[in-house]
C-alpha positions in Angstrom: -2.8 -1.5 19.6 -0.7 0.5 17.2 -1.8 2.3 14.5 0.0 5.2 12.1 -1.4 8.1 11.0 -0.5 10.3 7.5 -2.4 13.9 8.5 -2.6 15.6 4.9 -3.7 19.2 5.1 -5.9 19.8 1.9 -4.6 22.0 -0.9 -4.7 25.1 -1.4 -8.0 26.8 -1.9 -9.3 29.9 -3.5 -9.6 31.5 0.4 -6.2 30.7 0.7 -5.6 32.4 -2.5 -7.4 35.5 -1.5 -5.6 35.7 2.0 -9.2 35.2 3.3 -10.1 33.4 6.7 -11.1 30.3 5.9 -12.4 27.6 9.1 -16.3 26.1 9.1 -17.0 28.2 6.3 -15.6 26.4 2.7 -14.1 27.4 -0.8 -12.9 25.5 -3.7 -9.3 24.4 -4.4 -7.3 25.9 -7.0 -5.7 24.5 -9.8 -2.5 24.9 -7.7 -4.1 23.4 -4.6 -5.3 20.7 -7.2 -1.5 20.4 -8.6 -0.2 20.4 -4.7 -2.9 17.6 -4.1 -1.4 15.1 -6.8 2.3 15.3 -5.5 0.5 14.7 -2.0 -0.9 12.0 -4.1 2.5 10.8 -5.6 4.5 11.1 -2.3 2.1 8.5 -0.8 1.5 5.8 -3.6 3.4 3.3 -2.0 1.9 3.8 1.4 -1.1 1.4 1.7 -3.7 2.6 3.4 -6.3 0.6 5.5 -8.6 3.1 6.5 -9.2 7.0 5.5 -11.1 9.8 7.3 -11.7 13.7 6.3 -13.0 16.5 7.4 -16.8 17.3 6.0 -15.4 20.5 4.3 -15.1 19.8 0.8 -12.0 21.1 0.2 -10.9 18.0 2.6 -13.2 16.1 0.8 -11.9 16.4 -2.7 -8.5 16.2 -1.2 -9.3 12.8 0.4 -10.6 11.2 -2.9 -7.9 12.8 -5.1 -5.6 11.0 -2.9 -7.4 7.8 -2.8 -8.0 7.9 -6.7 -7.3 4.2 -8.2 -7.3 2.3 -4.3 -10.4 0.7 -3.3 -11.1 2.9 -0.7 -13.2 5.6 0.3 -12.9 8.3 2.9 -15.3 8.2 5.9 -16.7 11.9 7.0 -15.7 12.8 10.5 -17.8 15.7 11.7 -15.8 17.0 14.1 -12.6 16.8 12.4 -13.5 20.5 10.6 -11.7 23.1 10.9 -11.5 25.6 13.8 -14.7 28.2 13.8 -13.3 31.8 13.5 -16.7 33.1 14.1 -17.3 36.2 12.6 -14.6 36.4 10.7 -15.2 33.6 8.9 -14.6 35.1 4.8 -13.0 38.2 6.1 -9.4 39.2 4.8 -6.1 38.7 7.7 -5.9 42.6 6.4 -9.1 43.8 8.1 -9.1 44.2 11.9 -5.6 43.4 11.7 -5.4 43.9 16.0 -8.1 41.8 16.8 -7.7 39.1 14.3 -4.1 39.4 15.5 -4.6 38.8 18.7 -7.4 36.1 18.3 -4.7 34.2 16.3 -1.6 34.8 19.3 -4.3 33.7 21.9 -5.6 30.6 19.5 -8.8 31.9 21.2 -11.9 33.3 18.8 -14.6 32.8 21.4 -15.2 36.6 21.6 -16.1 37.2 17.9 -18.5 33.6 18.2 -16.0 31.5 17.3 -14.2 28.3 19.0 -12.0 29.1 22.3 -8.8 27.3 22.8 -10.2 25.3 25.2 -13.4 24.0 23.2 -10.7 23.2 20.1 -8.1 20.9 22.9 -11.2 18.7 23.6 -12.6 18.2 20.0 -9.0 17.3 18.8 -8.8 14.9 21.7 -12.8 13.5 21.7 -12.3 13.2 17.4 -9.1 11.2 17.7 -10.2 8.9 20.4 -13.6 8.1 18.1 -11.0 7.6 15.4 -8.8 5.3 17.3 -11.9 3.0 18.4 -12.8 3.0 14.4 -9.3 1.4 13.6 -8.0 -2.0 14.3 -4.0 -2.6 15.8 -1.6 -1.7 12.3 -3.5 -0.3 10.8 -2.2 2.6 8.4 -4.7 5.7 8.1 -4.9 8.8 6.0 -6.4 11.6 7.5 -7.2 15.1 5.1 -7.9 17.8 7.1 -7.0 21.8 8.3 -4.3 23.5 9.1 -5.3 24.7 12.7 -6.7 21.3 13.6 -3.3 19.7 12.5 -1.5 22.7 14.4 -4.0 22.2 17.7 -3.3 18.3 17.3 0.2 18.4 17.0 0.1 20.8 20.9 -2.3 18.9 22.5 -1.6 15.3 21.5 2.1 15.1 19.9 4.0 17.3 22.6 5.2 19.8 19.8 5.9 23.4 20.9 4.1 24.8 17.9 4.5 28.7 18.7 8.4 27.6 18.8 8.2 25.9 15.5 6.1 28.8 13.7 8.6 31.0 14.5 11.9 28.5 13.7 9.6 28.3 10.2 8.9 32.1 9.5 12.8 32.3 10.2 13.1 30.1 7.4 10.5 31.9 5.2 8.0 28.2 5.0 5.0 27.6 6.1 4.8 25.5 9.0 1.9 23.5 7.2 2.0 23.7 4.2 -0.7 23.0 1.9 -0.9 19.3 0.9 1.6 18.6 3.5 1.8 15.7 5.0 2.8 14.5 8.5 3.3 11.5 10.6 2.2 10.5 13.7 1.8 7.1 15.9 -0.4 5.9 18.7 0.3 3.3 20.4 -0.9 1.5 23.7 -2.7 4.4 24.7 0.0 7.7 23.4 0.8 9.3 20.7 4.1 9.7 18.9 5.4 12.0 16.0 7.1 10.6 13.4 7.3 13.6 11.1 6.4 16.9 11.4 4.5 18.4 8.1 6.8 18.4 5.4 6.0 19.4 1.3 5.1 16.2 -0.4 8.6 16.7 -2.3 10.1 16.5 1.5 8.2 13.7 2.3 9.7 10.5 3.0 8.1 6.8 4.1 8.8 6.1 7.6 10.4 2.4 7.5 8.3 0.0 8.8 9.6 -2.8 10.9 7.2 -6.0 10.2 7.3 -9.6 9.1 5.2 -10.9 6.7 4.9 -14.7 5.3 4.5 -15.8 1.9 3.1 -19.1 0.6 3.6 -19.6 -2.8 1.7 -22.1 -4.7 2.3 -23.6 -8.7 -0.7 -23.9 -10.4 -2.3 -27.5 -11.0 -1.0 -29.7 -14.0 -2.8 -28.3 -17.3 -3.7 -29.9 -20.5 -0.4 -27.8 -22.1 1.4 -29.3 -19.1 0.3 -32.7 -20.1 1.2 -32.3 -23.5 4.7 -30.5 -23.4 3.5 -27.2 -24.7 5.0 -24.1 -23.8 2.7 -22.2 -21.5 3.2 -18.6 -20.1 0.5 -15.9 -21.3 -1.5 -18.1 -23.1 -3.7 -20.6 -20.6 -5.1 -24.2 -20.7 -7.5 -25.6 -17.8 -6.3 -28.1 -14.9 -6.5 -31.4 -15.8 -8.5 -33.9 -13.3 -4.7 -34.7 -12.1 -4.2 -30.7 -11.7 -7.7 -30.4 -9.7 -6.4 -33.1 -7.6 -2.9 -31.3 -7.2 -4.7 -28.4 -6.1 -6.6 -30.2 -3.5 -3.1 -31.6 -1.9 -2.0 -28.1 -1.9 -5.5 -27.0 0.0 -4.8 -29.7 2.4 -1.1 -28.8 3.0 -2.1 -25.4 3.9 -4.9 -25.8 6.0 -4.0 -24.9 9.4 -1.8 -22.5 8.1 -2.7 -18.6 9.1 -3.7 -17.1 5.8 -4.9 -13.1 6.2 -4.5 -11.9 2.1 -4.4 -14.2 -1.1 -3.9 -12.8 -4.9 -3.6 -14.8 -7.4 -2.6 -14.7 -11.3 -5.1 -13.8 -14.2 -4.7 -17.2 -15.5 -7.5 -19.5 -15.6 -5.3 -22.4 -14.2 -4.2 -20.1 -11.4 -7.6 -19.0 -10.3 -8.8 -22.7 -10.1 -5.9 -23.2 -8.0 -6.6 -20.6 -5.8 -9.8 -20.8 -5.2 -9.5 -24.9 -4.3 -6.5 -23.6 -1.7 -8.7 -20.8 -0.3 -11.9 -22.9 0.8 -10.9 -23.3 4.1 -9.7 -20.2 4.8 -12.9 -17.7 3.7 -10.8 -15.3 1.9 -11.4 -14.7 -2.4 -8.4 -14.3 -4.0 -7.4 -10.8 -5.9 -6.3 -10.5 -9.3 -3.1 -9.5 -10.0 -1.7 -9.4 -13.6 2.1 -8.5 -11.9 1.9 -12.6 -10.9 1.3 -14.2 -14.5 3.8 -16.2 -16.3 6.7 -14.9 -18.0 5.6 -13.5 -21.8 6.9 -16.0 -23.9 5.7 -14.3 -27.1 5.9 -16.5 -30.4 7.0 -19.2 -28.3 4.0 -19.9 -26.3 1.5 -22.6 -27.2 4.4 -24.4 -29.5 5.5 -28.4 -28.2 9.2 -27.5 -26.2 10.4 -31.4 -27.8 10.5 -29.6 -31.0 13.0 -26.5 -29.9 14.0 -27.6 -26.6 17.7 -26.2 -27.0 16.6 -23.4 -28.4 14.2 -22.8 -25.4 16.8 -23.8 -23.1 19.1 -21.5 -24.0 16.6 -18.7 -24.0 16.1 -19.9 -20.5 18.9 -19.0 -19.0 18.4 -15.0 -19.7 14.9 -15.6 -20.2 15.2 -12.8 -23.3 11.9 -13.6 -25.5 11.6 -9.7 -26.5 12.9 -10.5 -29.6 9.7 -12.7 -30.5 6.8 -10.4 -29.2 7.6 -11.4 -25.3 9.2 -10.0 -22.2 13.0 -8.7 -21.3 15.1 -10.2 -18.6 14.8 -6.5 -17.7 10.6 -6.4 -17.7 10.6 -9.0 -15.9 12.9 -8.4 -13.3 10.9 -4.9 -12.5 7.6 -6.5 -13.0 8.3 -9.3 -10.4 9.8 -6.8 -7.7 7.3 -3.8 -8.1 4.3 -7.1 -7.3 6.1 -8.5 -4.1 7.1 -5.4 -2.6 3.4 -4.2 -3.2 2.1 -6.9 -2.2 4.7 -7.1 1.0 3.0 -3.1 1.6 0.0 -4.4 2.0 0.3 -7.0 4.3 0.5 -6.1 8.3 3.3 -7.3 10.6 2.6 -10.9 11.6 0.1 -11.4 8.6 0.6 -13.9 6.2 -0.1 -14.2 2.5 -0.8 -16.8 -0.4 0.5 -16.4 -4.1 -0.6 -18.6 -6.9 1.3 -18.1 -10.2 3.8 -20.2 -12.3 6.5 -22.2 -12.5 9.1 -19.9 -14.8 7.9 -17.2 -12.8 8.8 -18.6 -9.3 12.5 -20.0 -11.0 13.0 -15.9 -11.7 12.0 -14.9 -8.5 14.7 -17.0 -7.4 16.8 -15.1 -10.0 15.9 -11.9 -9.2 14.8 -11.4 -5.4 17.1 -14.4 -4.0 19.9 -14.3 -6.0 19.7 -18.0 -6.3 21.3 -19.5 -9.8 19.1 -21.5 -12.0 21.5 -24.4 -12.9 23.2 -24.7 -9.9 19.2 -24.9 -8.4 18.4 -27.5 -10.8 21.1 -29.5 -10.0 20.4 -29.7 -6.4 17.0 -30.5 -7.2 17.8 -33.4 -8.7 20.8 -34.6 -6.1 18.0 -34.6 -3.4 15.4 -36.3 -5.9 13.2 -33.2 -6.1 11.5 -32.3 -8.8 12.0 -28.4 -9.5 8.6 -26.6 -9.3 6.0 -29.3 -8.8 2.7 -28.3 -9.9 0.9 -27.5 -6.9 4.0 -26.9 -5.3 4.6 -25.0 -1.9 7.4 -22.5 -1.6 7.5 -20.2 2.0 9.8 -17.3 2.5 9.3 -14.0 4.4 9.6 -10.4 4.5 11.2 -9.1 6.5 11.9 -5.0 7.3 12.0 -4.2 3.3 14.2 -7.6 2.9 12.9 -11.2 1.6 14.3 -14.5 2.9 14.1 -17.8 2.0 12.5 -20.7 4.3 11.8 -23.3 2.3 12.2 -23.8 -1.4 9.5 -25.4 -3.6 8.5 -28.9 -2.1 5.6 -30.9 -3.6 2.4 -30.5 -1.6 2.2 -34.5 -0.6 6.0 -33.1 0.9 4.4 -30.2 2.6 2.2 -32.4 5.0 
């Protein structure tokens, strides 16, 4: 089992501030630890998370759901991933007692003012990360908010980092070692644990590449009544037709047996009837996902293409409809990329995924992510006595390590079989 970890220290709090000691005992972040909080925030937004686990303090706490704002997940409590107990000098300034509390800190031990000793710390940081492990399933990708001596006790014990060494290679360098709403790295896997990256700002921080392979099926919608009667159809929507339902079903049936872990689907009414008849035998419910509707065709849409069909075939071939209330070549190019390389985050290595969307919009991901010409595709097409995009359609290609490849362009589903 392998799962990666993104340990994000919580911002800074009014403690911190104060140059107060600040463990079991809690105080409110700043509006600087807020502001430190939203790059955290920012330097993560294109990792997806499965899972998410903070401490109990609420400084973690409000950490953890700042970060998580806008996802649909919420972080679990883990008792015992609080910060270390400094005992009595839990609230007291570093500038009091500056001997003892110096020596407390060089020793990592605050068992003789009531606190945690060293040795009590090594086997919470173990016992808490083993009950995490066992909460987490093999890739999964897991955001931890937590405390700066937890993170420093986790990265001696577990991670094999001389942290005395790297303190003082930091203080050389007048940084923190971790920072507030820094974020670091780490791996386990088969039993150990790995660093990836030690804590870094969240300006610092950059994604660790993940090597993974995820499938794609991509399915055309049913035949609609505008597909029946020649209307242009991208924004605007018109049901399946009986023909369309039945489309759907041959799709259904083409897929199967296939190994289907996520499914998202367009807003379109004629999309989500498709998806949901392809989903039945797999027990997953589609997600919405306005970056998988049909190109914008503005003024265009809803009109019969007989009547301007060399005007519409011309605006085709740049797909430019800006100019009457639609989308740019340009929109569309970023809109289509930004929803298969989220979608592609998402997705675990080995998992596999179903899209339902459109025709236009599947000829322009052949544009835009395969480099494939639209003509020259056409043309092919018709030289093997294929139609184009097929309502109900299947097209397969992959992901793989940040790239997309073709497997097999868009086949009709009786094909697919």
């Amino acid at each position: 089992m392998k799962i990666t970890f993104y340990f994000v220290r919580h911002g800074e709090t009014l403690f911190n501030r104060k140059g107060r000691i600040q463990g079991v005992c809690d105080s409110p972040l700043t509006e600087n630890g807020k502001k430190q909080v939203l790059k955290a925030k920012d330097a993560l937004k294109d990792v997806y998370f499965d899972r998410a686990f903070t401490s109990p303090s609420e400084r973690a706490m409000d950490t953890a759901n700042m970060i998580l704002e806008g996802r649909k997940l919420e972080a679990v409590e883990v008792e015992n991933l609080h910060e270390y107990d400094f005992g009595r000098f839990e609230g007291t300034r570093f500038t009091s007692h500056p001997d003892e509390i110096r020596n407390c800190f060089e020793t990592k031990d605050f068992s003789s003012v009531d606190g945690e000793s060293r040795a009590k710390i090594e086997v919470r940081v173990r016992e808490t990360m083993r009950k995490i492990v066992d909460l987490c399933e093999d890739n999964d990708r897991v955001l931890l908010t937590g405390h700066g001596m937890f993170e420093d006790f986790l990265m001696a014990t577990l991670l094999d980092v001389d942290t005395d060494k790297l303190r003082e290679e930091c203080q050389a360098q007048h940084k923190n070692m971790i920072p507030n709403g820094g974020i670091m790295v780490f791996q386990f896997e088969d039993g150990l644990y790995k660093l990836i990256s030690l804590p870094v700002m969240p300006e610092d921080f950059v994604k660790p590449e993940e090597e993974k392979v995820v499938t794609f099926y991509y399915v055309r919608h049913g035949e609609t009544q505008f597909n029946m009667w020649n209307r242009m159809q991208g924004s605007c929507d018109a049901p399946l037709t009986q023909n369309g339902i039945h489309q759907a079903e041959m799709a259904r049936d083409a897929l199967k047996y296939a190994k289907i872990d996520h499914a998202f689907t367009s807003t379109s009414g004629r999309t989500r009837k498709t998806a949901e008849i392809v989903c039945q035998p797999h027990n997953i419910k589609p997600q919405l996902c306005k970056g998988l509707k049909e190109v914008d065709f503005g003024d265009f849409d809803g009109i019969v293409t007989d009547s301007w069909q060399k005007e519409i075939m011309k605006r085709h071939e740049t797909e430019s409809w800006e100019d009457v209330g639609g989308e740019s070549p340009e929109q569309l190019k970023e809109r289509i990329e930004t929803t298969l390389y989220e979608i592609a985050n998402i997705a675990k290595d080995g998992e596999a995924v179903l899209l339902v969307s459109h025709g236009t919009y599947y000829l322009n991901m052949l544009r835009f992510i395969f480099h494939i010409d639209r003509m020259k595709y056409f043309e092919n097409r018709m030289k093997e006595g294929r139609q184009a995009m097929p309502n109900g359609g299947v097209f397969t290609f992959q992901y793989i390590d940040g790239e997309f490849k073709v497997l097999d362009l868009m086949i009709a589903p009786d094909e697919f079989l």
